[in-house]
FIROPA-909052 format. One record per residue (C-alpha): residue number from 1; x, y, z; residue in three letters. Coordinates in Angstrom, 2 decimals. Layout:
// FIROPA-909052
> resi	x	y	z	resn
> NUM	X	Y	Z	ala
...
This chain:
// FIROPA-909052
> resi	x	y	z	resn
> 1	-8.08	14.43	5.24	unk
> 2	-4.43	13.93	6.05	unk
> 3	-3.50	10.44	5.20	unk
> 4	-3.02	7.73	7.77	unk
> 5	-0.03	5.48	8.81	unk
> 6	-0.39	1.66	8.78	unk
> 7	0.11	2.30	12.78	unk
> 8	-2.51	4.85	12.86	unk
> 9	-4.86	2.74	10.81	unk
> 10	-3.69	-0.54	13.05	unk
> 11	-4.88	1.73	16.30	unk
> 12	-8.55	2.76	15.12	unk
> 13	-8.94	-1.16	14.72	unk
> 14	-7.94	-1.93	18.08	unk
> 15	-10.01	1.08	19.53	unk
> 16	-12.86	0.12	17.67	unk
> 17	-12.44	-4.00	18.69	unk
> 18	-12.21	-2.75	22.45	unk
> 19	-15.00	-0.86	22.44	unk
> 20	-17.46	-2.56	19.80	unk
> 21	-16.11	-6.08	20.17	unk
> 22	-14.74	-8.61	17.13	unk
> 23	-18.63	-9.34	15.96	unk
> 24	-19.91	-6.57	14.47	unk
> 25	-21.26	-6.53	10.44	unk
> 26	-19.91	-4.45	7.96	unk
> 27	-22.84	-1.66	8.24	unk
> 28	-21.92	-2.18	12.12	unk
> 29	-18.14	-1.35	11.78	unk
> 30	-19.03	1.26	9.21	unk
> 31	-21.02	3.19	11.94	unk
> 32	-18.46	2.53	15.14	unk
> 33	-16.07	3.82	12.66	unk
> 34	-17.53	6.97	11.55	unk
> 35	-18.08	7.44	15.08	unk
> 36	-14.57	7.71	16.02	unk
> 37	-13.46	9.79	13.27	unk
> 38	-15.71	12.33	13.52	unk
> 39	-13.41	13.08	16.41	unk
> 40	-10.61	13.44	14.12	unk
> 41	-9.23	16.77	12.24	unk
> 42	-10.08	16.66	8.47	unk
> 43	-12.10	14.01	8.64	unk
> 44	-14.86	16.16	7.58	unk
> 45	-13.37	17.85	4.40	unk
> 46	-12.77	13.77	3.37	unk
> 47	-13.99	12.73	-0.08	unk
> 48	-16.95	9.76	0.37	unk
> 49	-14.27	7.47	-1.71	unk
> 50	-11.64	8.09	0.47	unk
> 51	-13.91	7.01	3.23	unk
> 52	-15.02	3.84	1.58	unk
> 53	-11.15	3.24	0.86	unk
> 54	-10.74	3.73	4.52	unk
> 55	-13.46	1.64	5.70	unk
> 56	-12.62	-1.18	3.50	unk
> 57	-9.17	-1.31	4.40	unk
> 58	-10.30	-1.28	8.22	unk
> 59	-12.39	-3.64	7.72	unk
> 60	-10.01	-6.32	6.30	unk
> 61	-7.26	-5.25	9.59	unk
> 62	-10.81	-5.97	11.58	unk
> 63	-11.17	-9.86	10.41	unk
> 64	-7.12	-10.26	10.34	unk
């Protein structure tokens, strides 16, 4: 999986806080987030830790 720009990254937050709302647990971010990149070229061929990096940086732009 190609790597993502702090813009890109800044985007799937916003998508995913429009359509999931600013509430959601960690296992429920995990899952809206998934969701959306399974739309995404490469995402499948990603490495499980460069998911978790992914998540947990997403996560932390989530609560900012």
């Amino acid at each position: 999986m190609k790597s993502l720009t702090t813009e890109q990254k800044q985007q799937l937050v916003e998508i995913i806080n429009e359509e999931f709302g600013s509430g959601m647990t960690l296992a429920e971010f995990t899952d809206a987030l998934l969701g959306v990149l399974e739309d995404m070229p490469g995402f499948e061929t990603a490495k499980q830790s460069t998911i978790n990096k992914l998540v947990n940086q997403l996560w932390s732009k989530y609560h900012e």
